[in-house]
VOROTI-449794 format. One record per atom (N, C-alpha, C): residue in one letter; y, z, x negated. Coordinates in steps of 0.02 Angstrom, whole numbers, plus 50000, padded with zeros to 5 digits. Last residue first. Layout:
BEGIN
AYZX/...
***
This chain:
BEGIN
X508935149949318/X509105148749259/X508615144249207/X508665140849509/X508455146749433/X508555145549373/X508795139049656/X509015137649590/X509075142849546/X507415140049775/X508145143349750/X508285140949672/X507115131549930/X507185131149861/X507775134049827/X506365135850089/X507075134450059/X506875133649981/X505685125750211/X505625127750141/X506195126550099/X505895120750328/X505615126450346/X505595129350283/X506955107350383/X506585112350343/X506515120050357/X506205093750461/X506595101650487/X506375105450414/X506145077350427/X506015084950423/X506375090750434/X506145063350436/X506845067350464/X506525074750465/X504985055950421/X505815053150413/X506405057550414/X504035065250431/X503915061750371/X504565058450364/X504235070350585/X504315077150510/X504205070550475/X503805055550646/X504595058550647/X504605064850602/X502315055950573/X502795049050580/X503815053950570/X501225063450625/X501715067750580/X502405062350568/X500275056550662/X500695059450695/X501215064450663/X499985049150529/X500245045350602/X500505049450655/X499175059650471/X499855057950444/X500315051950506/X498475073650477/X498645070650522/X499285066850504/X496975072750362/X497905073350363/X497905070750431/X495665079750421/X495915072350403/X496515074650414/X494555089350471/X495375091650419/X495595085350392/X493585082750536/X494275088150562/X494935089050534/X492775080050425/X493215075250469/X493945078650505/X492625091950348/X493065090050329/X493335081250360/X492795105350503/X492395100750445/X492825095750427/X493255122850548/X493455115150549/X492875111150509/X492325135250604/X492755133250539/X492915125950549/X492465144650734/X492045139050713/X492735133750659/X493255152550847/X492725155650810/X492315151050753/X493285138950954/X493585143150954/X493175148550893/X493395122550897/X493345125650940/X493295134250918/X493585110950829/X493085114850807/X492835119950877/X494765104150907/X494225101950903/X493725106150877/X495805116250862/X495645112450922/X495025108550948/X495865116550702/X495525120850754/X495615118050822/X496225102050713/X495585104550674/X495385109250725/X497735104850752/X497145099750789/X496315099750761/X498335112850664/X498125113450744/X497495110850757/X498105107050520/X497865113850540/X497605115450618/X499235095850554/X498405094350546/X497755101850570/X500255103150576/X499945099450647/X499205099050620/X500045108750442/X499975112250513/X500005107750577/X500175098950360/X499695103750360/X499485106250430/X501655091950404/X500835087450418/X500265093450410/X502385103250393/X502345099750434/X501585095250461/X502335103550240/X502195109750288/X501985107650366/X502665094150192/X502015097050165/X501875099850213/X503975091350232/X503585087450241/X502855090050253/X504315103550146/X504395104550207/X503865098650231/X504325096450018/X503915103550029/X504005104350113/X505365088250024/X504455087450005/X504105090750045/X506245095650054/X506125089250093/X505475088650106/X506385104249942/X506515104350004/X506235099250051/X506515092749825/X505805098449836/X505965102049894/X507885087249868/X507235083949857/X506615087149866/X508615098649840/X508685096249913/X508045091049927/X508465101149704/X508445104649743/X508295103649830/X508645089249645/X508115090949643/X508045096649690/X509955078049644/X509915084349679/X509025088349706/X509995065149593/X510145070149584/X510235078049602/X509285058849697/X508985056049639/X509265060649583/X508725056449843/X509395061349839/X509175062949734/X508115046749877/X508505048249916/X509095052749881/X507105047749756/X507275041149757/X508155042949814/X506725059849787/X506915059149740/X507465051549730/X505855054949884/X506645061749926/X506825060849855/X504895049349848/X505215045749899/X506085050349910/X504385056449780/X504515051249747/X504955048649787/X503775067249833/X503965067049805/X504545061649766/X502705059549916/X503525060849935/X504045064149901/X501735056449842/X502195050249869/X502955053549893/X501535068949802/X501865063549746/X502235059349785/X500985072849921/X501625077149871/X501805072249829/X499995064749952/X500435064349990/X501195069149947/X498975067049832/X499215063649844/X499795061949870/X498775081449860/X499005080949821/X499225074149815/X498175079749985/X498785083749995/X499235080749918/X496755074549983/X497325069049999/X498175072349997/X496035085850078/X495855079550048/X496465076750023/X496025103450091/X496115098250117/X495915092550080/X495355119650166/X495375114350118/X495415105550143/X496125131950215/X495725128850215/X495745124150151/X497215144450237/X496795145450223/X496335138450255/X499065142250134/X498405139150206/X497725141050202/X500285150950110/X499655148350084/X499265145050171/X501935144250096/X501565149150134/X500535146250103/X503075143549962/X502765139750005/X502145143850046/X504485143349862/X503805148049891/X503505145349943/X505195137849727/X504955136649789/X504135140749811/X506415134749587/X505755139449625/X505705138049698/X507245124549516/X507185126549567/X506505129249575/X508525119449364/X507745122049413/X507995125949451/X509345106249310/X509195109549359/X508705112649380/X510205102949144/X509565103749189/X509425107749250/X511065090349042/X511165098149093/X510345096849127/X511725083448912/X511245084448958/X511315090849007/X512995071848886/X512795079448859/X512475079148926/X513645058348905/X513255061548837/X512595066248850/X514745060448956/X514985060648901/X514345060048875/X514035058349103/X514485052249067/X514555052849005/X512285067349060/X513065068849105/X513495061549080/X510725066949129/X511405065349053/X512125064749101/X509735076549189/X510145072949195/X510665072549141/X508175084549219/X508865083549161/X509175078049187/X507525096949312/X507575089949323/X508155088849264/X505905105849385/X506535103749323/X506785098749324/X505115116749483/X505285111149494/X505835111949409/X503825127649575/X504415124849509/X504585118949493/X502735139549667/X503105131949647/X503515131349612/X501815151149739/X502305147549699/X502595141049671/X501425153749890/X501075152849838/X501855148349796/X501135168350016/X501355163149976/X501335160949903/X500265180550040/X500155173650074/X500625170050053/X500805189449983/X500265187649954/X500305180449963/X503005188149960/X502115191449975/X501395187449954/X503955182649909/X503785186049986/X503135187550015/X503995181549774/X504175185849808/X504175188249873/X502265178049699/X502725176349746/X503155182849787/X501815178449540/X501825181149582/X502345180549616/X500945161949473/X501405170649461/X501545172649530/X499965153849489/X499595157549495/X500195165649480/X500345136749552/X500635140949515/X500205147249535/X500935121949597/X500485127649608/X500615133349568/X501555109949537/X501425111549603/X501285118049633/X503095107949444/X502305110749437/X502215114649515/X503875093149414/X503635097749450/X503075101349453/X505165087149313/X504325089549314/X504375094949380/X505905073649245/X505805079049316/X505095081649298/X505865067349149/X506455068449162/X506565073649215/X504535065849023/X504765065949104/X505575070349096/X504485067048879/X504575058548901/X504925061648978/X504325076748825/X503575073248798/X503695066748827/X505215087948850/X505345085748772/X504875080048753/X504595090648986/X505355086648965/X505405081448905/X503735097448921/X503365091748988/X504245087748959/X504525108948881/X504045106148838/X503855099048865/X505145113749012/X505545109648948/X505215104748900/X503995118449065/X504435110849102/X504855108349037/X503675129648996/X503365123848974/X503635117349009/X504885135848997/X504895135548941/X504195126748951/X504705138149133/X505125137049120/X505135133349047/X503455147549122/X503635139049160/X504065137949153/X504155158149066/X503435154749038/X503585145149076/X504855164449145/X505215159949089/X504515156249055/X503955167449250/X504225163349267/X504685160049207/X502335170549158/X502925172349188/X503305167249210/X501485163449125/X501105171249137/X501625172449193/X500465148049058/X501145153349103/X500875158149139/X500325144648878/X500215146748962/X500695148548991/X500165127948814/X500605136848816/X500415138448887/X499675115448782/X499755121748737/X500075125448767/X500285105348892/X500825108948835/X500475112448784/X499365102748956/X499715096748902/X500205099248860/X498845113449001/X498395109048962/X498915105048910/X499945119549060/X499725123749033/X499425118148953/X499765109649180/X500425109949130/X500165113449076/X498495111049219/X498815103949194/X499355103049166/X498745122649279/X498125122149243/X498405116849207/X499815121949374/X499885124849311/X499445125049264/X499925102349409/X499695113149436/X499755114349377/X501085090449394/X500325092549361/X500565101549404/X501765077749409/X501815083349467/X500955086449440/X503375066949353/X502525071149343/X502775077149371/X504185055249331/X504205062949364/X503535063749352/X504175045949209/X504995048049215/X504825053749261/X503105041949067/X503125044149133/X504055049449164/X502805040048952/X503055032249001/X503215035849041/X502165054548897/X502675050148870/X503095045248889/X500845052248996/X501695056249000/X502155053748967/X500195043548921/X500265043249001/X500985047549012/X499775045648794/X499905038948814/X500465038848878/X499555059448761/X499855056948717/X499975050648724/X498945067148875/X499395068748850/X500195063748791/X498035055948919/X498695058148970/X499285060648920/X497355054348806/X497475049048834/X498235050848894/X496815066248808/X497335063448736/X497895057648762/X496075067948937/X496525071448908/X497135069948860/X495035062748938/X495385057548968/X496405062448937/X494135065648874/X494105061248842/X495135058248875/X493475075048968/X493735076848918/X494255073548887/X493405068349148/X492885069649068/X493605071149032/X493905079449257/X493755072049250/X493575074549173/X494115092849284/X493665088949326/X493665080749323/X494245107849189/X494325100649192/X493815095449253/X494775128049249/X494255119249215/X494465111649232/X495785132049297/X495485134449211/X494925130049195/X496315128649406/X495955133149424/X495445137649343/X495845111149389/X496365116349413/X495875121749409/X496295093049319/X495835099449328/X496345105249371/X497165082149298/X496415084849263/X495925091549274/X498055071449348/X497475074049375/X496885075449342/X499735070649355/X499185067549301/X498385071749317/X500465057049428/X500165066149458/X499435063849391/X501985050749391/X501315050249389/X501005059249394/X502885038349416/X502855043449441/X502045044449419/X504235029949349/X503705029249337/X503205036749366/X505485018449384/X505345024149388/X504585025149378/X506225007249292/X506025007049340/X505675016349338/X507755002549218/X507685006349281/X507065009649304/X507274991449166/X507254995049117/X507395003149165/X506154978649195/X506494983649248/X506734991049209/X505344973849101/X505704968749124/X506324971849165/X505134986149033/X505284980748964/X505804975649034/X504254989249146/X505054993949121/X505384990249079/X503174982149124/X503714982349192/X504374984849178/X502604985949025/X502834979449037/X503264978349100/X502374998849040/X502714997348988/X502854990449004/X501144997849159/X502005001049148/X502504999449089/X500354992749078/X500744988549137/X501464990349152/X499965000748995/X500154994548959/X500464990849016/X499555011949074/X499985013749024/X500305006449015/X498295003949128/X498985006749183/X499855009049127/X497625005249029/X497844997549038/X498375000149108/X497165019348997/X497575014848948/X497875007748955/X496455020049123/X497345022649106/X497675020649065/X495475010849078/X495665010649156/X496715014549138/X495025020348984/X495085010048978/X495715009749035/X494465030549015/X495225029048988/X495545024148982/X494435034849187/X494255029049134/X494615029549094/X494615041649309/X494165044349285/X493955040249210/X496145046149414/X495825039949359/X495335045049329/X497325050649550/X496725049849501/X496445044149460/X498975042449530/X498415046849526/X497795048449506/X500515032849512/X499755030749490/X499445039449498/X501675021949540/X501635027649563/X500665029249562/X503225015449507/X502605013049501/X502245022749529/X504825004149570/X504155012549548/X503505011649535/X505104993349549/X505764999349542/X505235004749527/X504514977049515/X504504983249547/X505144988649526/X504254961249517/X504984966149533/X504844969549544/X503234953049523/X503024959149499/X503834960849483/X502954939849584/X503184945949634/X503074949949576/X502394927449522/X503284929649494/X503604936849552/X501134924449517/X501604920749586/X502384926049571/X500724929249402/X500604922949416/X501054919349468/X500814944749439/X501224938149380/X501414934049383/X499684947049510/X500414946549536/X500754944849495/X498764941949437/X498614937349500/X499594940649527/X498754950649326/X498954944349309/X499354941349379/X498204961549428/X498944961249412/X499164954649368/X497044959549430/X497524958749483/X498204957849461/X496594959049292/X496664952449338/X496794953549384/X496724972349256/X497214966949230/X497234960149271/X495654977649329/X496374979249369/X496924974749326/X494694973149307/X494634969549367/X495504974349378/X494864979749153/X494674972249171/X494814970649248/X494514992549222/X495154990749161/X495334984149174/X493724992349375/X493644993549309/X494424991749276/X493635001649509/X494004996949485/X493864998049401/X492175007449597/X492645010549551/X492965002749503/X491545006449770/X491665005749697/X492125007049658/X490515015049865/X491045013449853/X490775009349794/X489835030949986/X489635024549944/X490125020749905/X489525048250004/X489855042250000/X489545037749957/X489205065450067/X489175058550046/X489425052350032/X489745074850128/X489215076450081/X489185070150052/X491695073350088/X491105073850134/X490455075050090/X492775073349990/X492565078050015/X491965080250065/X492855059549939/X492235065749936/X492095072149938/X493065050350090/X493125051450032/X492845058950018/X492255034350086/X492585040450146/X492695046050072/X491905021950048/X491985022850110/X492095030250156/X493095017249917/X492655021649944/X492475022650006/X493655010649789/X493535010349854/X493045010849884/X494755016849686/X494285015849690/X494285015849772/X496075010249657/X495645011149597/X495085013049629/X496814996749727/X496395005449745/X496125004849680/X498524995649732/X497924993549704/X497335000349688/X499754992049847/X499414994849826/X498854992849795/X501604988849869/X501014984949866/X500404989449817/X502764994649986/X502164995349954/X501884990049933/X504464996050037/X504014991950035/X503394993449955/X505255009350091/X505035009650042/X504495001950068/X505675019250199/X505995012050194/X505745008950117/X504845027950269/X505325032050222/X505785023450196/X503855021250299/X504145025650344/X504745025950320/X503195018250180/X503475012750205/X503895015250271/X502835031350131/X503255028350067/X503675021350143/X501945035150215/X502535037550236/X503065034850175/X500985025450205/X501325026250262/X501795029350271/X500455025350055/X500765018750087/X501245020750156/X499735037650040/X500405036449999/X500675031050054/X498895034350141/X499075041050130/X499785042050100/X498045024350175/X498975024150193/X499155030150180/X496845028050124/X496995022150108/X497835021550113/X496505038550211/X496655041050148/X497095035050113/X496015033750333/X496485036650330/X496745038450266/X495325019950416/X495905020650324/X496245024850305/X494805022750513/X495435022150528/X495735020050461/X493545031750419/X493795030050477/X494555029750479/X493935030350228/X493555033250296/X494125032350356/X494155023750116/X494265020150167/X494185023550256/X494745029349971/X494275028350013/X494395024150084/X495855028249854/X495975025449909/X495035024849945/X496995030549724/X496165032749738/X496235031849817/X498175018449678/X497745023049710/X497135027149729/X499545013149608/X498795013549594/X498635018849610/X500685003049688/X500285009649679/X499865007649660/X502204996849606/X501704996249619/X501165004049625/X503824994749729/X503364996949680/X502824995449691/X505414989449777/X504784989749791/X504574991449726/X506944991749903/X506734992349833/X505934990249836/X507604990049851/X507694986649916/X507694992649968/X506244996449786/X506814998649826/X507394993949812/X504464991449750/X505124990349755/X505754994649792/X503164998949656/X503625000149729/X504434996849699/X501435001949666/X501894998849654/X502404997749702/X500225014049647/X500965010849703/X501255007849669/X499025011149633/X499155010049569/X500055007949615/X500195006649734/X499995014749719/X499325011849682/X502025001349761/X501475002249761/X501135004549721/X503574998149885/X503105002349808/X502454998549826/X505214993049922/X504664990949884/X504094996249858/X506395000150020/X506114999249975/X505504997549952/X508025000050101/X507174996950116/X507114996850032/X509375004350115/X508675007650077/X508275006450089/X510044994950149/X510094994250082/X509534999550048/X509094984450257/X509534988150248/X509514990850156/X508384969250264/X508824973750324/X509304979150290/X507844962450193/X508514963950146/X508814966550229/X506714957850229/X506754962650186/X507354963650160/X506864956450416/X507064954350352/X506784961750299/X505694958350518/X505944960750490/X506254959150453/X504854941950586/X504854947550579/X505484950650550/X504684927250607/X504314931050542/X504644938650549/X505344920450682/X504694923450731/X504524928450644/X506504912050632/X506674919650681/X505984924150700/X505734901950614/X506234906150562/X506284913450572/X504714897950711/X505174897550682/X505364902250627/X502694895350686/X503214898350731/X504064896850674/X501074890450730/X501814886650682/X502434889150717/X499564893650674/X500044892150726/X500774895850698/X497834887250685/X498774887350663/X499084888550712/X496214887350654/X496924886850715/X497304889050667/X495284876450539/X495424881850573/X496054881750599/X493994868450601/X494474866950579/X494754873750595/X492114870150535/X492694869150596/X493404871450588/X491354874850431/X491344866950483/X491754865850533/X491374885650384/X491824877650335/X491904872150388/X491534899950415/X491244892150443/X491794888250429/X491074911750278/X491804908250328/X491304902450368/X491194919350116/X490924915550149/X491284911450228/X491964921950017/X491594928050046/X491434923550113/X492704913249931/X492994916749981/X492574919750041/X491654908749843/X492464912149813/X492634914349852/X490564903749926/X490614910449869/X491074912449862/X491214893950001/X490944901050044/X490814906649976/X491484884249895/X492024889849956/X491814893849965/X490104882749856/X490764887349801/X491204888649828/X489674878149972/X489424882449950/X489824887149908/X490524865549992/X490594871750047/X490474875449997/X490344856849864/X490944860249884/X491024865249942/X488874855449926/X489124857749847/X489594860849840/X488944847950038/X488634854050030/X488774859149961/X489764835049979/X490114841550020/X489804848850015/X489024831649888/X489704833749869/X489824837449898/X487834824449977/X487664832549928/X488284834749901/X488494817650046/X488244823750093/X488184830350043/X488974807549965/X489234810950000/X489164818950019/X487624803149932/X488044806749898/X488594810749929/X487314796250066/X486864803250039/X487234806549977/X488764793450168/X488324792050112/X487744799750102/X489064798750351/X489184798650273/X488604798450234/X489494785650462/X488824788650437/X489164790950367/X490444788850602/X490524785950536/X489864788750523/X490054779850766/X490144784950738/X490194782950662/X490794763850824/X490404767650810/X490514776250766/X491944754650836/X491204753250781/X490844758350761/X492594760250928/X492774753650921/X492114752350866/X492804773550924/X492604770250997/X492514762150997/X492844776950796/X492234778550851/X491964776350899/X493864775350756/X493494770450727/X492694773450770/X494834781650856/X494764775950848/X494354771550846/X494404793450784/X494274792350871/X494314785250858/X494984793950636/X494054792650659/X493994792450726/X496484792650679/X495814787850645/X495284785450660/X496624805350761/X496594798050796/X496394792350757/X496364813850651/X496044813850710/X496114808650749/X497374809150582/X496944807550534/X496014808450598/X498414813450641/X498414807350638/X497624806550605/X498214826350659/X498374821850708/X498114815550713/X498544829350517/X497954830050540/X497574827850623/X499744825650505/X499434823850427/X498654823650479/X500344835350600/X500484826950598/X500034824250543/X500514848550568/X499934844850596/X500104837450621/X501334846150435/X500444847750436/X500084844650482/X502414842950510/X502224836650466/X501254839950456/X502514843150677/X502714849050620/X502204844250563/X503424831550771/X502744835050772/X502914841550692/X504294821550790/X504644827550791/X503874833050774/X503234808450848/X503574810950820/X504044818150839/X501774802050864/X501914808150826/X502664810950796/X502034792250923/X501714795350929/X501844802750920/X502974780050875/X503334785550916/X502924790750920/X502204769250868/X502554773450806/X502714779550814/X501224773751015/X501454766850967/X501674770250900/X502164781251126/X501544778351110/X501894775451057/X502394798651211/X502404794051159/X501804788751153/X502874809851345/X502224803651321/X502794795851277/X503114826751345/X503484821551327/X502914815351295/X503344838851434/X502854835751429/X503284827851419/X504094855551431/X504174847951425/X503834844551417/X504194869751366/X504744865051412/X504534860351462/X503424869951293/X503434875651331/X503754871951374/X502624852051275/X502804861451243/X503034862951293/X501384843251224/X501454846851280/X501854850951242/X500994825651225/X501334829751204/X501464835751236/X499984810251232/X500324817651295/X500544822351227/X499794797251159/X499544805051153/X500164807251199/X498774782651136/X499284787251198/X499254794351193/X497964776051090/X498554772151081/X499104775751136/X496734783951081/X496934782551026/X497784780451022/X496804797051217/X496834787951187/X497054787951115/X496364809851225/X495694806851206/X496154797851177/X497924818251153/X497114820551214/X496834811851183/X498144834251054/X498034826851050/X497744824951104/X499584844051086/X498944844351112/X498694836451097/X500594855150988/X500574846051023/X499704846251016/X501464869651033/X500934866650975/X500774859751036/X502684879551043/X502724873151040/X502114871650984/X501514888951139/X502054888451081/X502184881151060/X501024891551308/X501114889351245/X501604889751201/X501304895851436/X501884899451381/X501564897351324/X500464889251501/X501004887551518/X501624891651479/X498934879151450/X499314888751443/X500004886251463/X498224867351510/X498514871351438/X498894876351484/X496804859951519/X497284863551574/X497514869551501/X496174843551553/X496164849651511/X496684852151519/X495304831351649/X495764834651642/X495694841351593/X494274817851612/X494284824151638/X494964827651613/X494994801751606/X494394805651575/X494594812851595/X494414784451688/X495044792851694/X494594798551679/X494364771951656/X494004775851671/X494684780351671/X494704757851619/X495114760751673/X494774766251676/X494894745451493/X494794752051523/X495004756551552/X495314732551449/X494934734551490/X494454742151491/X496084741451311/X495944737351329/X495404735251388/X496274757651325/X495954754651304/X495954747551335/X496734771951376/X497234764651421/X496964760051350/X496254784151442/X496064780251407/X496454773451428/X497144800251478/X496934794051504/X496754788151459/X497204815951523/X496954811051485/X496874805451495/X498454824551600/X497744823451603/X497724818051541/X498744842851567/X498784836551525/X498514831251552/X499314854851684/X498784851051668/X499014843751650/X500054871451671/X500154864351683/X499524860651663/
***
């Protein structure tokens, strides 16, 4: 449709050029050039107000700015353009400048678009169903539910590591709010990278900043690598303040020190897991190098892990899962071991405990981000089936299996035939893994063990 414009100025008859609006506009009100005549345009209806009437039914913002646009037209056509003062000029330049610093810079000089939809246009309710849930990584996670994550979160192409936890936690009906501990532009498994590392300090002032606006309802919290103790010792002090408000809330943590009989974050960080970080912590998912570590005791045998999940038990977690494992699998080489514990207080009181062994097939490559994705779903089939650890590390573990091996395919596919994958290649395929991440076929049974 076309607005036209018309100047109905006291002796003035000119007819000012036509401007040609979108015919599925949204109800947004087009100002045109008379001070004493605005055209109105919505989807419907072209409705001409004058006088008081101008602006009315308009959305009060842009009525504030409407009007304040037919001011200076006004005072334009009638005494000229406005001149601002030389004080003036240096306030404003003054006040851009500390905009453009605080908010990473922008063009201050031009007004920015809106646009003003109903009730109905915002999307999704968060109270659709009774298992939408909240996280996020430093996860913090509501269920609805939601949590907070604290994440090791690179950014490489697409963000793939970045939604690693986030995509299938929000798949799974889980609302995220995440805080990267570090942000990286790809992550290091490549020869190279650039980034930064969240200090102690820049992660209390986020989290003030969610205080501040009264969103910190979480149900999970869900935290991985860390190289700081500052940094874990102020994740320790968040959690504790969340649980003080959410005495419920779940606290998941993959305590990440090493594998294989050495440590790969500093020394230091050790006391700090053992004697700060577990203790708050309701599931932990440490390899047997990392169980071994926090317990004092090795495992040789299967009552060996056994004995140390109790120990992991007796230190605060209610579930322990030990991912990996170096005893010997009953269906042969190519599988690799697993263990799972879970206590539950019965009504009267009295505790009982569930383990489960799990054999899982080996993969011959190397991935980025696996250990990550085990926690999140971990957390997520736990949250689903919150007594039945068995059917939970099923889920997981199948999940696991699923994204590996599509990922596995499509590597070798692209490498091509005789020619080892690289570690772009071996990016989780987690977007196509979407339907195995909601509804998994299992392929991994879990047997219950004394």
């Amino acid at each position: 449709m076309e607005v036209e414009n018309r100047a109905v100025s006291e002796g003035t008859t000119d007819t000012l050029e036509t401007e040609c609006v979108s015919e599925g506009a949204p109800t947004e009100e087009l100002l045109c050039s008379d001070p004493g005549h605005v055209t109105v345009a919505t989807e419907n209806h072209i409705q001409e107000v004058r006088g008081a009437d101008t602006l009315k039914g308009v959305d009060p913002v842009q009525r504030l700015f409407l009007e304040k646009i037919r001011e200076y037209r006004t005072h334009s056509w009638t005494e000229g353009r406005l001149e601002a003062e030389l004080d003036y000029q240096q306030r404003l330049s003054q006040e851009t400048n500390e905009l453009q610093r605080r908010h990473g810079g922008g063009d201050l000089s031009r007004f920015p678009e809106f646009t003003f939809i109903g009730e109905e246009g915002w999307g999704r309710s968060h109270n659709q169903s009774a298992s939408t849930c909240d996280i996020n990584y430093f996860l913090l996670l509501r269920a609805q539910k939601r949590g907070l994550q604290l994440m090791r979160t690179p950014l490489h192409r697409r963000f793939r590591h970045a939604p690693l936890l986030q995509l299938p936690q929000e798949v799974l009906g889980f609302e995220v709010d995440s805080i990267n501990s570090v942000q990286f532009s790809n992550h290091t498994g490549y020869s190279h990278w650039k980034g930064q590392v969240l200090t102690a300090d820049e992660l209390h002032v986020l989290y003030e900043g969610i205080k501040l606006n009264n969103v910190h309802q979480y149900d999970y919290v869900l935290t991985g690598y860390t190289r700081d103790t500052s940094f874990l010792e102020m994740v320790v002090d968040i959690v504790q303040e969340l649980k003080r408000a959410n005495p419920n809330l779940v606290y998941v943590c993959d305590p990440v020190l090493g594998d294989h009989g050495s440590m790969y974050v500093p020394q230091n960080l050790y006391p700090v897991y053992k004697n700060k970080v577990v203790p708050v912590a309701d599931i932990i998912t440490p390899n047997q190098f990392e169980a071994e570590l926090l317990t004092g005791k090795n495992i040789s045998t299967e009552k060996d892990a056994v004995e140390v999940m109790d120990l992991l038990h007796a230190m605060g977690p209610d579930t322990v899962v030990i991912t990996s494992s170096d005893l010997p699998p009953r269906l042969g080489d190519r599988f690799l071991v697993s263990l799972g514990s879970q206590r539950h207080v019965r009504p009267d009181g009295s505790r009982t405990t569930q383990r489960v062994r799990i054999e899982v097939p080996k993969v011959d490559a190397v991935f980025v981000g696996t250990g990550d994705l085990f926690a999140a779903m971990l957390l997520a089939w736990t949250h689903h089936y919150p007594n039945d650890l068995k059917t939970a590390c099923e889920k997981t573990f199948s999940v696991m299996h699923h994204v590996i091996q599509r990922t596995i395919s499509y590597a070798h596919e692209l490498a091509g035939p005789g020619r080892r994958p690289s570690p772009p290649q071996l990016e989780l395929r987690m977007v196509q893994s979407k339907a195995d991440i909601e509804d998994p076929a299992i392929v991994t049974e879990a047997t219950v063990i004394s």
